[in-house]
C-alpha positions in Angstrom: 57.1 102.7 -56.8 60.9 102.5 -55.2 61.8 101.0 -58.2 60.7 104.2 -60.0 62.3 106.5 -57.8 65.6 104.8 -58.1 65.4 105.0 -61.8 64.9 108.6 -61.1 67.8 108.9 -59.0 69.8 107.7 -61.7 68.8 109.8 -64.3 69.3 112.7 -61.8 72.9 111.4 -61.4 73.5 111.0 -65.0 72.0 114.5 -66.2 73.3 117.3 -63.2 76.3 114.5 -61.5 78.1 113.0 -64.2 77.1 115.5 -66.9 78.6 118.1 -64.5 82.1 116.5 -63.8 82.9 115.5 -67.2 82.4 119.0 -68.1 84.6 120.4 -65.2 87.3 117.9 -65.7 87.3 119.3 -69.9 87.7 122.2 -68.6 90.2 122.3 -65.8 92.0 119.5 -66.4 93.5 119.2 -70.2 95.8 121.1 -72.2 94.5 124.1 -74.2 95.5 127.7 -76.1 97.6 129.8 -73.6 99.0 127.1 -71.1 103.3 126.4 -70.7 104.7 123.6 -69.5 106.2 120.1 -70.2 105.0 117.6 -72.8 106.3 114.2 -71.5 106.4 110.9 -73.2 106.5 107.9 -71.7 106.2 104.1 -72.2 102.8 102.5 -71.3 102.7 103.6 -68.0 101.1 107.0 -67.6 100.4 107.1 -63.9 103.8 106.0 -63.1 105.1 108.5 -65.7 103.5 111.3 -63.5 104.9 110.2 -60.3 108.3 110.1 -62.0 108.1 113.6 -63.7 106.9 115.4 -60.3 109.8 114.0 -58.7 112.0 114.8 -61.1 111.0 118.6 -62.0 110.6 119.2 -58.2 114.6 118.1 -57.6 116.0 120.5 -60.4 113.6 123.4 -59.8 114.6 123.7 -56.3 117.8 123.7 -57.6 117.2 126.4 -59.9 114.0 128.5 -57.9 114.4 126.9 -54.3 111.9 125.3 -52.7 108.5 125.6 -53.7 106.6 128.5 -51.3 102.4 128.6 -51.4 101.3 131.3 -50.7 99.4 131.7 -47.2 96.5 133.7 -47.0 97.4 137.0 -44.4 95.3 135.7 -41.4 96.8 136.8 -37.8 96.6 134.3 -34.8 93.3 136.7 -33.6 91.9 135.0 -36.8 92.1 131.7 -36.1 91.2 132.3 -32.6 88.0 133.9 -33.7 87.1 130.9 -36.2 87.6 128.4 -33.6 85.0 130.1 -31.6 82.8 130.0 -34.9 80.2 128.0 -36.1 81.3 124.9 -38.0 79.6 125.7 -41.2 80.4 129.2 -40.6 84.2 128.5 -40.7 84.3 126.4 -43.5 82.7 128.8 -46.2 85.0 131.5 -44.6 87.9 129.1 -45.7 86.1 128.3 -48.9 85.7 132.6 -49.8 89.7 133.1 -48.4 91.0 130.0 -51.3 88.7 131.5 -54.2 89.6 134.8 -53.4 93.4 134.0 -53.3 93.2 132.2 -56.5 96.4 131.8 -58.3 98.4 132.3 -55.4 97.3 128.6 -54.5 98.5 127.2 -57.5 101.0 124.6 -57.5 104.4 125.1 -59.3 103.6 121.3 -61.3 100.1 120.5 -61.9 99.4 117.5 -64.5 96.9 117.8 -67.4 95.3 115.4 -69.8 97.5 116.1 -73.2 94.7 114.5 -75.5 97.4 111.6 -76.8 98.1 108.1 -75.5 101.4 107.7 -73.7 101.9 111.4 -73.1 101.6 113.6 -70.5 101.1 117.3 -70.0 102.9 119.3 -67.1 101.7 122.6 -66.6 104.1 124.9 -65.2 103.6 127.9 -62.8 106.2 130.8 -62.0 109.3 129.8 -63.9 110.7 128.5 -67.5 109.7 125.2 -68.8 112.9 125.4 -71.4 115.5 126.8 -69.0 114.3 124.0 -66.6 114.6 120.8 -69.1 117.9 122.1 -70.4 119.1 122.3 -67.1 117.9 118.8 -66.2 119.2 117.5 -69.3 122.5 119.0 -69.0 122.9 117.2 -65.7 121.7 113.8 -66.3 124.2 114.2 -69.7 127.2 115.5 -68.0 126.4 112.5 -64.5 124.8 110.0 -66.7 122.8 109.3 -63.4 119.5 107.4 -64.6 116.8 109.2 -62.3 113.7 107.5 -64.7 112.6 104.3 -65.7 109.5 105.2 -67.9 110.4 108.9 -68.9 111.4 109.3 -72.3 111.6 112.2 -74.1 110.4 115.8 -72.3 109.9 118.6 -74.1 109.5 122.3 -73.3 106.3 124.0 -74.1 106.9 128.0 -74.0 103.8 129.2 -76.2 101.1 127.2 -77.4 98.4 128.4 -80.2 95.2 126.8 -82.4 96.6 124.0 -84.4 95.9 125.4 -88.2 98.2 126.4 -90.1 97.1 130.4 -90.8 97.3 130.8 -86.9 100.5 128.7 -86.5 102.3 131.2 -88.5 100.6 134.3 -87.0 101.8 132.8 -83.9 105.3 131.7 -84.4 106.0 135.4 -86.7 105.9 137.2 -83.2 107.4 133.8 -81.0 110.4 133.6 -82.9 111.4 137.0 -82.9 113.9 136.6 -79.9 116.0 134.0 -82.0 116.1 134.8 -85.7 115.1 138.6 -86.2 117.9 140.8 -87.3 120.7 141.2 -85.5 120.1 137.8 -84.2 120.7 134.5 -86.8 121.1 131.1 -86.0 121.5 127.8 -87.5 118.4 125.7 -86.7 116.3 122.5 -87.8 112.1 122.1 -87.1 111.3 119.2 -85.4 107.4 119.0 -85.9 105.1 116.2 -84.9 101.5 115.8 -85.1 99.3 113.2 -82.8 95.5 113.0 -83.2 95.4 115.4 -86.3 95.4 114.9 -89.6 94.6 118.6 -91.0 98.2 119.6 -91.0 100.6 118.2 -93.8 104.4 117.8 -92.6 106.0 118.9 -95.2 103.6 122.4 -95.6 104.1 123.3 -92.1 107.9 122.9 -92.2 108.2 125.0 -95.2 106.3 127.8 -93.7 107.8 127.9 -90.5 111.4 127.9 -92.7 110.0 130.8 -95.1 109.5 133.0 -92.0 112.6 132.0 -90.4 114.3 133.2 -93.7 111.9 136.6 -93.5 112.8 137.5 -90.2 116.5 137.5 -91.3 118.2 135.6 -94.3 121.2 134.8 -92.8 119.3 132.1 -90.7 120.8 128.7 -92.3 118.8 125.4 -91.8 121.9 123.0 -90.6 120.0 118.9 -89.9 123.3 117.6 -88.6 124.0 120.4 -85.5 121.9 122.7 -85.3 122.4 125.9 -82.7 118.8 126.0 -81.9 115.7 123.5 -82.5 112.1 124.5 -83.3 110.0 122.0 -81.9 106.6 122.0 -82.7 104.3 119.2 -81.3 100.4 119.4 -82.1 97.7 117.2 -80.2 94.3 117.7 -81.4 93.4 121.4 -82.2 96.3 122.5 -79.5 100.0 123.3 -80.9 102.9 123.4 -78.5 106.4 125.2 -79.0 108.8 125.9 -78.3 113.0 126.8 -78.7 115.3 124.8 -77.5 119.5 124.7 -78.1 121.6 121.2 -77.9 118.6 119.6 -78.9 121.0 116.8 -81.3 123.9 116.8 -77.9 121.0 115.7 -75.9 119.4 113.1 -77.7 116.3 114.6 -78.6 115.9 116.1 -75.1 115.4 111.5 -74.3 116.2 111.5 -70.9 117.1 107.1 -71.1 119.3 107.8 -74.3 121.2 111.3 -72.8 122.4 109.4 -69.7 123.8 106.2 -71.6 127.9 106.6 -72.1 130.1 107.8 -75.4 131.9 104.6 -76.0 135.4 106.2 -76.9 137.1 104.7 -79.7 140.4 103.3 -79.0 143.6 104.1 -79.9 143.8 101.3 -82.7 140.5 102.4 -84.3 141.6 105.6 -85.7 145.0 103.7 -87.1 143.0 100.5 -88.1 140.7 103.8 -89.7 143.7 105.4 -91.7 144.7 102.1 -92.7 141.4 101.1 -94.0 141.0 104.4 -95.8 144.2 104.3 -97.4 143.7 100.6 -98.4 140.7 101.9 -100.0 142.5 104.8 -101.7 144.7 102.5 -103.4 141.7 100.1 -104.3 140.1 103.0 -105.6 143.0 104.5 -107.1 143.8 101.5 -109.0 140.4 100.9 -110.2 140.4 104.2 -112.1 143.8 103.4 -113.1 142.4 100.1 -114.9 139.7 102.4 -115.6 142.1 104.7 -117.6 144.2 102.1 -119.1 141.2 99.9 -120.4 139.7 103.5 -122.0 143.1 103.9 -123.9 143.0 100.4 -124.9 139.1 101.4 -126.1 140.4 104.2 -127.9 143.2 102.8 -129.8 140.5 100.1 -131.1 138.1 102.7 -131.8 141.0 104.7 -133.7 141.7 101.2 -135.4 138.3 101.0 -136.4 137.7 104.4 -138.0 141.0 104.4 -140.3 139.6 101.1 -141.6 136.5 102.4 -142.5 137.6 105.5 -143.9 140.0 103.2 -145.8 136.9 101.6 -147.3 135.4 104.6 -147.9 138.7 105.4 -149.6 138.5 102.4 -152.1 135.1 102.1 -152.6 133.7 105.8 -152.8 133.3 107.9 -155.7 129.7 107.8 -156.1 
């Protein structure tokens, strides 16, 4: 009979326990439509990948927003004094009602989501701008070449997000790229788009259409590969697409935080000359070649010339029919 009611137990567990935190955690606790923040990709090691990225957005956002303030609820000494005095159980579902009721004032500027791809990491981002906050990251790891992360690799902005198809994609991005390349503004720009865990979108379709309504919103917008002003990064995991608009997106590797801190080597000064002389060298190469070139086509010629006064020669002599 106790073996029965611990079988019970189990399926109890399974059906309201389990069933009911997986479902919560889908919920709560993975990116979706409407969220902003930080993709982040790392090598291998997520956890530690998390750890590093907290540390490192909380550095430059103080920097940028000062230190992070939570919001308290608006209870007065009298208050506490009056819950200490409570009931136990009394006090704790008056805490309970005060944290609901406050809501988003409790929520953390950095909270970490499941992405919904292997090696990468969603950071959700609260009361401030995921792309003002990378660049400025970026911009000081490139101008200190300070490494600050060993498993960090690339992060990437995430200012507007939409349904992964390719209908909403461009109903999304006609209105989110208004700010950049609608007349008056123009820019040069690439699209850097990458899909993981979806294979309904075709590369080379959704690139096209994002460039055909680049062009729309104002022709003078020129697609540059080699140094672009601005960058269109689109990154789709699953059914979710992230954007976003970034600028130095080619200065700073790829927005790769291990490749933007490693040093120009600086050519010396006897590369350029060894350069000029190598290039003139091969000038003269060249310029000989077609010189050979030209002589051995005159020499082609005259044969050729030779040729055809003998045979009209012999037409000469033995024509006449």
């Amino acid at each position: 009979m106790s073996a029965a009611q611990n079988e019970s137990r189990k399926r109890s567990k399974k059906r309201y326990g389990a069933g009911h935190h997986s479902k919560r955690w889908k919920g709560s606790r993975e990116l979706e439509v409407g969220m902003e923040g930080i993709l982040i990709t790392c090598n291998m090691n997520e956890r530690k990948c998390t750890a590093e990225a907290f540390n490192l957005l909380s550095e430059y956002a103080e920097q940028l927003y000062g230190p992070e303030k939570l919001q308290e609820n608006a209870g007065s000494s009298s208050d506490e004094e009056e819950a200490e005095e409570e009931d136990v159980d009394v006090a704790l579902k008056k805490e309970v009602a005060q944290l609901q009721a406050s809501g988003t004032k409790q929520e953390r500027r950095f909270q970490a989501l499941d992405s919904g791809a292997n090696n990468v990491i969603f950071i959700r981002t609260q009361n401030l701008e995921s792309d003002k906050l990378v660049h400025h990251i970026l911009s000081d790891l490139h101008m200190t070449k300070k490494k600050k992360s060993r498993v960090i690799l690339r992060m990437l902005p995430v200012t507007g997000t939409c349904k992964a198809f390719q209908e909403d994609m461009v109903k999304y991005l006609t209105t989110f790229l208004e700010p950049w390349f609608k007349t008056p503004n123009c820019a040069t720009y690439q699209i850097a788009f990458k899909a993981r865990n979806s294979s309904h979108n075709k590369r080379d379709e959704i690139i096209k259409s994002i460039a055909g309504l680049v062009g729309k919103l104002n022709p003078k917008n020129k697609v540059d590969l080699t140094n672009p002003e601005l960058t269109i990064i689109v990154e789709v995991i699953k059914a979710v697409c992230c954007i976003s608009v970034v600028k130095d997106y080619t200065l700073y590797r790829k927005y790769n935080v291990q490749e933007v801190v490693k040093e120009d080597v600086p050519k010396p000064d006897g590369t350029a000359a060894k350069i000029d002389s190598n290039t003139t060298e091969k000038k003269e190469k060249q310029d000989a070649r077609e010189t050979d070139k030209e002589k051995k086509k005159g020499e082609d010629n005259e044969d050729k010339n030779e040729s055809e006064d003998k045979k009209e020669a012999d037409n000469g002599e033995g024509g006449g029919e």
